[in-house]
C-alpha positions as a Markdown table, in Angstrom:
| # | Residue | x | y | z |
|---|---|---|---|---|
| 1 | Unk | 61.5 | -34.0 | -47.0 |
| 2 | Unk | 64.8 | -34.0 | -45.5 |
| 3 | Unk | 65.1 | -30.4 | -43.0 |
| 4 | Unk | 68.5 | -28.3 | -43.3 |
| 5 | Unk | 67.7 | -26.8 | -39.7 |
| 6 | Unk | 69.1 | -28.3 | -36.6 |
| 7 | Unk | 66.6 | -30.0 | -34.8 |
| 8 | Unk | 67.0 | -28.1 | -31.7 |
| 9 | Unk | 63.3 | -27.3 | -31.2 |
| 10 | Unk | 60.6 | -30.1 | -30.7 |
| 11 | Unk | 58.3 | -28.4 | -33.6 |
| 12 | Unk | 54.1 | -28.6 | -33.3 |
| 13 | Unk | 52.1 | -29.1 | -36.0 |
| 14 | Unk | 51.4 | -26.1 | -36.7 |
| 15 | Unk | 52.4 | -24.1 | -39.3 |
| 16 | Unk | 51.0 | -20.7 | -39.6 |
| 17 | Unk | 50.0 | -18.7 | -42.3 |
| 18 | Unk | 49.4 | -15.5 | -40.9 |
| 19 | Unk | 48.4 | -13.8 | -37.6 |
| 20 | Unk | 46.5 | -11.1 | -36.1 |
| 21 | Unk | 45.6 | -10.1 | -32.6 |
| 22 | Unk | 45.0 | -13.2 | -30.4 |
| 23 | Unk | 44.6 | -15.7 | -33.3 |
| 24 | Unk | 47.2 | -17.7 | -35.7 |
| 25 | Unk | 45.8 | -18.6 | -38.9 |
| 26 | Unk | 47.5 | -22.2 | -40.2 |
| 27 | Unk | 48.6 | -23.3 | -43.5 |
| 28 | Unk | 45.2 | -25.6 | -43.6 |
| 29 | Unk | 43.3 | -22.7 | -42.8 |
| 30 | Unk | 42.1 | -23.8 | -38.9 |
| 31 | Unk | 42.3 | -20.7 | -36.7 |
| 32 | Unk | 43.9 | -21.1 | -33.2 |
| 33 | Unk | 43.5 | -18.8 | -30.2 |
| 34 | Unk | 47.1 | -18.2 | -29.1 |
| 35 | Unk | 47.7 | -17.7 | -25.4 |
| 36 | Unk | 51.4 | -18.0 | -25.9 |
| 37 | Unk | 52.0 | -14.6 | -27.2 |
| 38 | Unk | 55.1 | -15.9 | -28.8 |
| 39 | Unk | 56.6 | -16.8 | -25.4 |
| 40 | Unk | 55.8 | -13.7 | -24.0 |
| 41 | Unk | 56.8 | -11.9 | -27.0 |
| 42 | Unk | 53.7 | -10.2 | -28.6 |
| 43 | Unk | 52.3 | -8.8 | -25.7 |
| 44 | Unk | 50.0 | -6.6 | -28.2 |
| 45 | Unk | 48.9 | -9.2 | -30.0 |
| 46 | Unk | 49.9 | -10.3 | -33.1 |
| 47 | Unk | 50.7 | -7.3 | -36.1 |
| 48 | Unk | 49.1 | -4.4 | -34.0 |
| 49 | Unk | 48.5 | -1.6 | -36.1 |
| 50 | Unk | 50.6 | 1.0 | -33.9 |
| 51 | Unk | 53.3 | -1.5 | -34.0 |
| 52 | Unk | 53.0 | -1.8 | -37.9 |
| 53 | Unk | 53.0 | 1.8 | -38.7 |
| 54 | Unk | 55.9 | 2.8 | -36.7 |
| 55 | Unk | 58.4 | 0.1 | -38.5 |
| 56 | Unk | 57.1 | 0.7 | -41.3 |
| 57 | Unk | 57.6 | 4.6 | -41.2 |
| 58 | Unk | 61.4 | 3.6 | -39.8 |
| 59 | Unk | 61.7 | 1.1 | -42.6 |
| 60 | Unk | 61.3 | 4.2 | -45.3 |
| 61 | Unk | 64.2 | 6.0 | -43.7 |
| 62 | Unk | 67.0 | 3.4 | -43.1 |
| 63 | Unk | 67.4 | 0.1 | -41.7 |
| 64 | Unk | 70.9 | 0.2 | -40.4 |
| 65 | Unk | 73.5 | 2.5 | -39.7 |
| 66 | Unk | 75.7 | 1.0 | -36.5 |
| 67 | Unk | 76.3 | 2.3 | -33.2 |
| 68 | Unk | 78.8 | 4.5 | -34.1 |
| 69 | Unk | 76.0 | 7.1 | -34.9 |
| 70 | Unk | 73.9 | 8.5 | -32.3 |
| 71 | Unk | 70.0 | 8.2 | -32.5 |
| 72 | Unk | 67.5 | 9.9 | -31.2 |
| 73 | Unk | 64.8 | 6.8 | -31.3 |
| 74 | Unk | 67.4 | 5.0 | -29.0 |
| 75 | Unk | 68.1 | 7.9 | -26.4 |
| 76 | Unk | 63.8 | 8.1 | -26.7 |
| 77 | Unk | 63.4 | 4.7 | -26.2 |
| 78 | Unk | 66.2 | 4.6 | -23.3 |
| 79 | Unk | 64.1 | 7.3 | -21.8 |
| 80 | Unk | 60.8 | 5.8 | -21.8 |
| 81 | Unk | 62.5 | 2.3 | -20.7 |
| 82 | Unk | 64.4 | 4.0 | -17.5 |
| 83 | Unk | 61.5 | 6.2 | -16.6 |
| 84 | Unk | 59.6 | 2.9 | -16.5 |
| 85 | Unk | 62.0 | 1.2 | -14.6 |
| 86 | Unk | 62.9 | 4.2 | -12.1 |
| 87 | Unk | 66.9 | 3.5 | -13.3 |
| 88 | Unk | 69.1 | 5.4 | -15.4 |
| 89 | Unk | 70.9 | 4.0 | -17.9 |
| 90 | Unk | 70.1 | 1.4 | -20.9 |
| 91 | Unk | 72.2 | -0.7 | -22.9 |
| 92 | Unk | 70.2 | -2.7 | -26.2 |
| 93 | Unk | 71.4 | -5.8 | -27.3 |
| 94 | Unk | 69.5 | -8.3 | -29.5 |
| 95 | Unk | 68.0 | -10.9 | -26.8 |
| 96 | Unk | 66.9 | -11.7 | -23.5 |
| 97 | Unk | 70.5 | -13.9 | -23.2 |
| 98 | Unk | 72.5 | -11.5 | -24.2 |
| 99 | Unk | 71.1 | -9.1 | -22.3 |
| 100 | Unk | 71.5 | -11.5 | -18.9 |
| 101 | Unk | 75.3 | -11.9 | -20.5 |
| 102 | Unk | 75.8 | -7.9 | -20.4 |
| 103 | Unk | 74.3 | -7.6 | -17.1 |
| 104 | Unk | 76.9 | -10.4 | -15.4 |
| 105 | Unk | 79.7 | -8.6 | -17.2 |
| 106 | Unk | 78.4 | -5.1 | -16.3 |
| 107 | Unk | 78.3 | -6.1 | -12.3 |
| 108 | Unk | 81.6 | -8.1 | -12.3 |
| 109 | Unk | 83.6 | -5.1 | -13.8 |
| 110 | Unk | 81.3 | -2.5 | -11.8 |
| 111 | Unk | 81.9 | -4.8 | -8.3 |
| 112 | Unk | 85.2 | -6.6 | -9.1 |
| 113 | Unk | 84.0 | -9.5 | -8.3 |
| 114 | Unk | 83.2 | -13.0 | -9.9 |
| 115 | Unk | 80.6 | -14.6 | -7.7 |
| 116 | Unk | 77.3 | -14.5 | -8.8 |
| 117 | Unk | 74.3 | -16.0 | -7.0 |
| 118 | Unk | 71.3 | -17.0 | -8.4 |
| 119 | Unk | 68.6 | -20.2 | -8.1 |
| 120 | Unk | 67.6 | -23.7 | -8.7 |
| 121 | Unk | 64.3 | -24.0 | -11.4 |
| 122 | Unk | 65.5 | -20.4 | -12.6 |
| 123 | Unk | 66.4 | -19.7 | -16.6 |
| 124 | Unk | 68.3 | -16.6 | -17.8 |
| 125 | Unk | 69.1 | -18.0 | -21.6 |
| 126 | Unk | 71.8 | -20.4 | -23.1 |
| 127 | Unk | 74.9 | -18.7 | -23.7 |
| 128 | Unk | 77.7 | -19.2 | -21.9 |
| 129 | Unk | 77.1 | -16.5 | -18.7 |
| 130 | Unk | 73.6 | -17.4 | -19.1 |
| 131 | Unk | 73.2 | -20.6 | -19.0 |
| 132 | Unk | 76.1 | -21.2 | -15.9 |
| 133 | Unk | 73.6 | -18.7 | -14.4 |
| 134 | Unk | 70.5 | -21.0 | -15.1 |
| 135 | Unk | 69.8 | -23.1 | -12.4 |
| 136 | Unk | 68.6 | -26.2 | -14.2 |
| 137 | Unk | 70.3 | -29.0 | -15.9 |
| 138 | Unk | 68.7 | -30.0 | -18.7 |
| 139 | Unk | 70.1 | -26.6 | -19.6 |
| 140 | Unk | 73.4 | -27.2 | -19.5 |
| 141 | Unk | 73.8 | -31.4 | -20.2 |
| 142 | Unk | 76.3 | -32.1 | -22.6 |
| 143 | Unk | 78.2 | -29.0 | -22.9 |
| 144 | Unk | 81.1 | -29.8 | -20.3 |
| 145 | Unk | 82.0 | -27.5 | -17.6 |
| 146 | Unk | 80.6 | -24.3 | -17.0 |
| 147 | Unk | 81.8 | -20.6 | -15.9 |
| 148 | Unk | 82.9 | -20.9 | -12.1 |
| 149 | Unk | 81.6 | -18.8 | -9.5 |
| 150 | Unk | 78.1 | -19.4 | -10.1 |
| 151 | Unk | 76.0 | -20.7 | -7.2 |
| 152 | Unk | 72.9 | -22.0 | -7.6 |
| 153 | Unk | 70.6 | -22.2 | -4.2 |
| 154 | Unk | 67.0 | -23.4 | -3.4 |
| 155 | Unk | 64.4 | -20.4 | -4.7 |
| 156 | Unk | 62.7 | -18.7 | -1.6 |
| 157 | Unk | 65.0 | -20.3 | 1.2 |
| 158 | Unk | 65.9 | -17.4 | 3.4 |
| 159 | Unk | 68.6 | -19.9 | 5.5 |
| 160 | Unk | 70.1 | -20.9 | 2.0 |
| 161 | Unk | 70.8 | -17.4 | 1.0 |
| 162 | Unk | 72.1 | -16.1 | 4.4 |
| 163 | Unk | 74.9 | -19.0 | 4.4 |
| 164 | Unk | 76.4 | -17.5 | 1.0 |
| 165 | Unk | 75.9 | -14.1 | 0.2 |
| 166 | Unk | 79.2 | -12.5 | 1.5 |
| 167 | Unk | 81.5 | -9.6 | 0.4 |
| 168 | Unk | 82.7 | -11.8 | -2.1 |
| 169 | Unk | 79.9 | -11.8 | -3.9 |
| 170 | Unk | 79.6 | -9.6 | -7.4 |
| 171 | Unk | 75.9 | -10.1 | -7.9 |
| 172 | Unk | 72.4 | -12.1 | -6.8 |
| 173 | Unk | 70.0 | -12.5 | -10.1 |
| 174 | Unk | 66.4 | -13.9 | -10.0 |
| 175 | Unk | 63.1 | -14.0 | -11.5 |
| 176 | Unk | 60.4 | -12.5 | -10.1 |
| 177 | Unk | 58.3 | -15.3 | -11.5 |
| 178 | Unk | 60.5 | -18.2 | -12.7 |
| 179 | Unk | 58.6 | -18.7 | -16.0 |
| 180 | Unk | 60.2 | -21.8 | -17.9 |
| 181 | Unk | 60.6 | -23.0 | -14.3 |
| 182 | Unk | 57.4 | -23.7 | -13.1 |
| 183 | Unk | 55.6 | -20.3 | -12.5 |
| 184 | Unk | 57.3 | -20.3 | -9.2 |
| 185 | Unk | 56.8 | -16.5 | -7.6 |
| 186 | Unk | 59.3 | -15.4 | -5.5 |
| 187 | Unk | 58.1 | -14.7 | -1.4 |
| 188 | Unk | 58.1 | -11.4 | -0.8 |
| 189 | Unk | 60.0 | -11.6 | 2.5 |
| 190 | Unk | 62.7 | -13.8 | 0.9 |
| 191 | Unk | 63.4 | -10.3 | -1.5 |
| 192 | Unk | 63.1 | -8.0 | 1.6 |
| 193 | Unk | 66.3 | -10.3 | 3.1 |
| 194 | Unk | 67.6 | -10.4 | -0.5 |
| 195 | Unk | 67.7 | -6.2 | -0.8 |
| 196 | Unk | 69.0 | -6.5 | 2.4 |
| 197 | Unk | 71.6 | -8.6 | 2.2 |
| 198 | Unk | 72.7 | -7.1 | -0.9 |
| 199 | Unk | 73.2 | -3.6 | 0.3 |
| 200 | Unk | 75.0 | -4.6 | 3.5 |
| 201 | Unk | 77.6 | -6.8 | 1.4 |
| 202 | Unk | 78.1 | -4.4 | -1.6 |
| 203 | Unk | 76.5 | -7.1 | -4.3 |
| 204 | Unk | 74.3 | -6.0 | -6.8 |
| 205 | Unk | 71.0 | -6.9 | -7.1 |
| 206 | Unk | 69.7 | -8.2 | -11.0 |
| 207 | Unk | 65.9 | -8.4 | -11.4 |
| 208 | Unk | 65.6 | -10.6 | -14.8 |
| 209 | Unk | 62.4 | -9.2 | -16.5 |
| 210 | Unk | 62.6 | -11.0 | -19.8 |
| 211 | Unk | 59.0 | -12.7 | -19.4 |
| 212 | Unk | 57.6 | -10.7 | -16.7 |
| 213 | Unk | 58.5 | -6.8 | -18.0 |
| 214 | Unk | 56.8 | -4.6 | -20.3 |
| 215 | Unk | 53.2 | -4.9 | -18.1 |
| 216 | Unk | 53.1 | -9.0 | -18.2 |
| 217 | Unk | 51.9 | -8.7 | -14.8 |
| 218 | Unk | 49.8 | -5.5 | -14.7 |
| 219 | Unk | 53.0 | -2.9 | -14.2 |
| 220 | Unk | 56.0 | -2.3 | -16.3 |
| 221 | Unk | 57.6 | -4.2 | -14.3 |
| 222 | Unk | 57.0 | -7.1 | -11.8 |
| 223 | Unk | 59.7 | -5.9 | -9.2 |
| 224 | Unk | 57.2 | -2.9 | -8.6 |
| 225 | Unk | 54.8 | -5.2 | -7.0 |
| 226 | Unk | 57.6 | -5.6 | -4.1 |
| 227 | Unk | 58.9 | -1.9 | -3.5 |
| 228 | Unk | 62.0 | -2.8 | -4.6 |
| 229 | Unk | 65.0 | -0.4 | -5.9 |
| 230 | Unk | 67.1 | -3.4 | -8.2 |
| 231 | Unk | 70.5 | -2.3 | -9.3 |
| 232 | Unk | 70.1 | -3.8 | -13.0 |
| 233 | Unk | 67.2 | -5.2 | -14.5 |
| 234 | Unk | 67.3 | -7.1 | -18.2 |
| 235 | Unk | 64.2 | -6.9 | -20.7 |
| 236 | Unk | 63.6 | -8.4 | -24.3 |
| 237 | Unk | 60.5 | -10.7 | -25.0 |
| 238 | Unk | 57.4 | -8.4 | -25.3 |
| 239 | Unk | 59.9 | -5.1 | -25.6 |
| 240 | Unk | 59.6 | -5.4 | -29.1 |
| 241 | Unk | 55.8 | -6.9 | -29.7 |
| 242 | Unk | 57.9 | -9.4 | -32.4 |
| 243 | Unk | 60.9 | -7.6 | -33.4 |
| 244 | Unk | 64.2 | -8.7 | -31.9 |
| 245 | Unk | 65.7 | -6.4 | -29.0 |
| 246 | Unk | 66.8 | -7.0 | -25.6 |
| 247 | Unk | 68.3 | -4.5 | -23.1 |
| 248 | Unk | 70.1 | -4.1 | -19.5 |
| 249 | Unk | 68.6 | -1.3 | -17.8 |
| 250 | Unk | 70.7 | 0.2 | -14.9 |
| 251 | Unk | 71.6 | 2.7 | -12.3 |
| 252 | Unk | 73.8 | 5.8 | -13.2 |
| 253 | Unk | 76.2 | 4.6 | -10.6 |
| 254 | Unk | 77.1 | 1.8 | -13.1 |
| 255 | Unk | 78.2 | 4.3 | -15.6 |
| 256 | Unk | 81.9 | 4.1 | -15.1 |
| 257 | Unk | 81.9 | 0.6 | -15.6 |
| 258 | Unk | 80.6 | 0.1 | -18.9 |
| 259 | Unk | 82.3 | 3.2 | -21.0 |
| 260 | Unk | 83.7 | 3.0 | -24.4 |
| 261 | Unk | 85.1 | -0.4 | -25.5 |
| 262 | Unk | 83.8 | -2.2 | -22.4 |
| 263 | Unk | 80.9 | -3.5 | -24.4 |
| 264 | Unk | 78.9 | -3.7 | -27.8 |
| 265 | Unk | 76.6 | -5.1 | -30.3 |
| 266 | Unk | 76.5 | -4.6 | -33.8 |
| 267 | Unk | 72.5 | -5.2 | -34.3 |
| 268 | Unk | 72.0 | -4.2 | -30.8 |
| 269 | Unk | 69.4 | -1.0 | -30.3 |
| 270 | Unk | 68.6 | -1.9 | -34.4 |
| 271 | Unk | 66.7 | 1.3 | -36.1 |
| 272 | Unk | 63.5 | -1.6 | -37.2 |
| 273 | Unk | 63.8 | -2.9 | -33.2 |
| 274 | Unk | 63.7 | 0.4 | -31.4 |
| 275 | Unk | 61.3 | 1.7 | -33.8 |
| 276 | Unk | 58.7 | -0.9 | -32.7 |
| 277 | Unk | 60.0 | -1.1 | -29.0 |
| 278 | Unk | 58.6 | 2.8 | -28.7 |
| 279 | Unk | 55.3 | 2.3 | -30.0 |
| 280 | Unk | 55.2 | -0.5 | -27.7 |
| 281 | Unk | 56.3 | 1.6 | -24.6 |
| 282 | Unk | 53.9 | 4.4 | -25.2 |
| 283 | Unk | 51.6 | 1.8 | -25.8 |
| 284 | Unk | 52.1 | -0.3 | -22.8 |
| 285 | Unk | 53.2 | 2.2 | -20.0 |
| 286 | Unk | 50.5 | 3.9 | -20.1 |
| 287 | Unk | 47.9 | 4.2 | -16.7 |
| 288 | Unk | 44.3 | 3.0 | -18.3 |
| 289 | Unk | 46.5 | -0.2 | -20.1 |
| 290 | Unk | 48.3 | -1.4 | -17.6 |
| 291 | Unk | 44.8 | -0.9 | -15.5 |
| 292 | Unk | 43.0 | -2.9 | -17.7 |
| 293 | Unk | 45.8 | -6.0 | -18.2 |
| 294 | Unk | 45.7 | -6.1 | -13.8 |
| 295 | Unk | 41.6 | -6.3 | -14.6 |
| 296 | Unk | 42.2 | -9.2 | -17.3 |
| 297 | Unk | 45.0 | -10.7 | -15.3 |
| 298 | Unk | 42.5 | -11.0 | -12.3 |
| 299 | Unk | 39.6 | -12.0 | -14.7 |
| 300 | Unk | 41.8 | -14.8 | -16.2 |
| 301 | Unk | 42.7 | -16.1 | -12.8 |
| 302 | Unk | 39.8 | -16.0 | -10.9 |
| 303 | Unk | 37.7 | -18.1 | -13.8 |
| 304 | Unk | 40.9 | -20.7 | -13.7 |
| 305 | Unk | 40.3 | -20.9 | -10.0 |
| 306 | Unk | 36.4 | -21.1 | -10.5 |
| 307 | Unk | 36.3 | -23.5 | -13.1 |
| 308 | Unk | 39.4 | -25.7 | -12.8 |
| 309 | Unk | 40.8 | -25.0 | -9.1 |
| 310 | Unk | 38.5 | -27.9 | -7.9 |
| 311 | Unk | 39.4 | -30.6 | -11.3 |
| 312 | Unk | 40.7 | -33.8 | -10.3 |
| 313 | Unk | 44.7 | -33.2 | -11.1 |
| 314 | Unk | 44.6 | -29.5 | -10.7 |
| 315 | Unk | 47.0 | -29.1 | -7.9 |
| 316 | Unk | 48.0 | -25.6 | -8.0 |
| 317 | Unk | 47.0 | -22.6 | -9.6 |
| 318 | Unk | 49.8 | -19.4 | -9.6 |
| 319 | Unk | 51.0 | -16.1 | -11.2 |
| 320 | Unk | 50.9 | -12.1 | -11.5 |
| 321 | Unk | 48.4 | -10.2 | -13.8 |
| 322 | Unk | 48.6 | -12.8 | -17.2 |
| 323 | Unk | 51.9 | -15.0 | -16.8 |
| 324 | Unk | 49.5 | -18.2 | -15.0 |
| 325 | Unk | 50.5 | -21.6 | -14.4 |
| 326 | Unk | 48.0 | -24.1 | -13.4 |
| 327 | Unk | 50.3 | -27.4 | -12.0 |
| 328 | Unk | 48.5 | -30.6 | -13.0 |
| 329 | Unk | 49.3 | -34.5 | -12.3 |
| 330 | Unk | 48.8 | -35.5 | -15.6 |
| 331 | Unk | 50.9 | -35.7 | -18.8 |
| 332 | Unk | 51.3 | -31.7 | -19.4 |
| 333 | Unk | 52.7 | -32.7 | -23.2 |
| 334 | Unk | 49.3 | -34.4 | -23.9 |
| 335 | Unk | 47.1 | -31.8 | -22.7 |
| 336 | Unk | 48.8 | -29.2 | -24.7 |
| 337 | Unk | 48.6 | -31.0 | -27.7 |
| 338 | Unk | 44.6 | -32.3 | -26.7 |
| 339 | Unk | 44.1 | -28.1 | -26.5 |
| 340 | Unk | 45.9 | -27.4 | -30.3 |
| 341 | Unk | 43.8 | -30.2 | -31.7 |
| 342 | Unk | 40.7 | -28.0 | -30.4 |
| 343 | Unk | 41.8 | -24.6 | -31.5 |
| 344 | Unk | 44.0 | -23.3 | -28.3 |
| 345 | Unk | 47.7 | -23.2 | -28.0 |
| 346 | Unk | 49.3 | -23.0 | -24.7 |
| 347 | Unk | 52.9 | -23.1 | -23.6 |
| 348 | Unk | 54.2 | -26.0 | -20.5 |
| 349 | Unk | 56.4 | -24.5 | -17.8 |
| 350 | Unk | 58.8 | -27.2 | -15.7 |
| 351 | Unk | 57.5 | -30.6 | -15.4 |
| 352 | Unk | 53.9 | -30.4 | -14.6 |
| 353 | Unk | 52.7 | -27.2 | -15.6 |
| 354 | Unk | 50.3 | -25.3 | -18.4 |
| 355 | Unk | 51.6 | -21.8 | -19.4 |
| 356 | Unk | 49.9 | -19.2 | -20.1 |
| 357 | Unk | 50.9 | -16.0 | -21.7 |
| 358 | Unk | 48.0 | -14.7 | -23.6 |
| 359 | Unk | 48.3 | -10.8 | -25.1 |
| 360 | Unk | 47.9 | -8.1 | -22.8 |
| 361 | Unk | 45.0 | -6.9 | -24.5 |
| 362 | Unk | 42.7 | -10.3 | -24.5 |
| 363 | Unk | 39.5 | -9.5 | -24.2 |
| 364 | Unk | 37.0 | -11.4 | -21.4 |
| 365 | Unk | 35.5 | -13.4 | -24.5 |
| 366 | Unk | 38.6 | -15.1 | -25.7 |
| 367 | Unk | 39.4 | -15.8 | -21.8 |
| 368 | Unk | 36.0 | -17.5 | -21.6 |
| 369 | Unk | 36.9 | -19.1 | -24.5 |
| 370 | Unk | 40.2 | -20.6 | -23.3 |
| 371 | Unk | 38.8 | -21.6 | -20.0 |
| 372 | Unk | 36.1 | -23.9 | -21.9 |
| 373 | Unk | 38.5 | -25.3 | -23.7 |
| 374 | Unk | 41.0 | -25.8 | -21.1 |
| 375 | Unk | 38.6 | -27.3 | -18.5 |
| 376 | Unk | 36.5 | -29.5 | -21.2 |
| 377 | Unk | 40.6 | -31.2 | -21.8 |
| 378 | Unk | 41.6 | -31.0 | -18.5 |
| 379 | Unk | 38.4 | -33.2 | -17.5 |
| 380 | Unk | 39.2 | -35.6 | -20.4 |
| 381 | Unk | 42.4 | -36.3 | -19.8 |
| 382 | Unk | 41.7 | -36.6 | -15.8 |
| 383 | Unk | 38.8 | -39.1 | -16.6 |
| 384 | Unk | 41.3 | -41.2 | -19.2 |
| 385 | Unk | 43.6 | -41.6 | -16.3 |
| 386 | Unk | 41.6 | -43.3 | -14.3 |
């Protein structure tokens, strides 16, 4: 049958019929245990309860109404999100791109400036600001020549960085932990030099949180792991546990620069959105979860390490709380579909490496679980090799 979608996604063969919690239900009625979380996106698992009730109640009172009104579920969940962050000031868009695209705009017009800085095996989304931030080509082949004034350098190379930041400069933006790029975490010197560097040439500093925020990594954030102050940070993925919302979350010095008509969104800070992206957050950011996702994050890696650190083709093992990537020789594309044919999905990150994002709440059973299943393929595919 002949599809009328563009085949911009290399689909799995999977389709699902329903979900809940950790597990995807398909069309055939096999059950998978999903450590993708929706690319980060269902950090509560799939249709939590708490999530459920508070659309729905929103969904009973309206649906839509523009920004032209004030809300109080957006100044509530601006609050809980800049509390989080220790910043000030929160603008909701739709994505994880379009945030990134308001942050570049918000720190050219707040710096006059135009150059931002950023690095290679990074990924801030596929619009135009975006993606000329994104420092990898696949990204951007085919689409002819990108924004100027975007420099991409080598990711934890302290020379590198030194030879270009200058008072030219608008902005530097990075991952913490390069997700689609490899699992690369950044070197907590290299961010030191970075602040530095920043403050001394009047550049702002852009933490992109889009995979790594709302307590991936055991903290709202993962810039809290460095003591760092960031200027702007961006969040969407796991905001909304599902629901489509993004937001740019900044300090009150930036106010100036983004007043009335600077920017917008019509479906940005959406009623259904910010409904679920507060019973997320008071979820989430709270002490005894976040405690317990570091305990499962530390759980998840130390029985990787224990039971696949000494495989044959497991190079490297890497990550903060439960964003992990385990580098392996072999063909990752063939492993992750080996691991849905037995019931686990996984994600690849980069080249040569197995993802994996499973919910924050995961429980030590379903890590045991994945681990069987990921070592008994691992083995298999290491032994076919051969």
């Amino acid at each position: 049958m002949m599809s009328h979608l563009f085949p911009t996604y290399s689909r799995w063969e999977i389709e699902p019929a329903s979900a809940k919690g950790t597990k995807i239900t398909a069309v055939d009625g096999k059950e998978y245990l999903d450590f993708t979380s929706g690319i980060g996106v269902c950090n509560l698992g799939h249709c939590h309860p708490h999530i459920e009730q508070a659309v729905t109640e929103q969904l009973k009172k309206f649906w839509h109404v523009s920004n032209l009104f004030p809300q109080s579920m957006q100044e509530k969940a601006a609050k809980l999100l800049a509390e989080a962050a220790g910043l000030d000031l929160v603008f909701f868009a739709n994505s994880g791109a379009e945030a990134n695209e308001a942050a570049l705009k918000l720190a050219r017009k707040a710096t006059s400036r135009s150059k931002i800085i950023s690095f290679n095996n990074s990924f801030h989304g596929r619009t135009f600001g975006s993606m000329a931030a994104t420092g990898q080509d696949k990204i951007k082949n085919g689409f002819g020549p990108m924004l100027e004034t975007f420099i991409h350098l080598p990711f934890n190379h302290v020379e590198a960085f030194l030879d270009e930041i200058d008072q030219d400069t608008a902005a530097v933006v990075l991952e913490i932990v390069q997700g689609e790029g490899g699992i690369n975490v950044v070197d907590p010197e290299f961010l030191k030099i970075i602040e530095k560097a920043c403050k001394e040439n009047g550049a702002l500093l852009i933490v992109d949180e889009i995979q790594t925020g709302i307590g991936r990594t055991g903290k709202p954030f993962a810039f809290q792991h460095y003591n760092l102050k960031p200027d702007i940070i961006t969040v969407a993925k796991g905001l909304g546990s599902g629901f489509p919302i993004g937001a740019v979350v900044g300090t009150a010095q930036l106010q100036e620069a983004f007043g009335p008509g600077s920017h917008g969104s019509t479906f940005g800070g959406n009623p259904i959105a910010i409904a679920a992206a507060v019973a997320t957050m008071e979820m989430v950011f709270t002490k005894q979860f976040l405690t317990e996702t570091t305990t499962m994050g530390q759980y998840l890696y130390n029985q990787i390490e224990a039971n696949l650190g000494k495989l044959e083709g497991v190079l490297d093992i890497r990550g903060i709380g439960l964003i992990i990537g385990i580098e392996i020789s072999g063909n990752v594309p063939e492993v992750l579909s080996r691991l849905r044919s037995k019931g686990l999905i996984v994600l690849p990150a980069g080249e040569k490496v197995i993802r994996l994002l499973p919910p924050l709440n995961i429980t030590k059973g379903e890590i045991d679980q994945a681990i069987s299943l990921l070592k008994s393929t691992l083995a298999d595919v290491t032994s076919a090799a051969v």
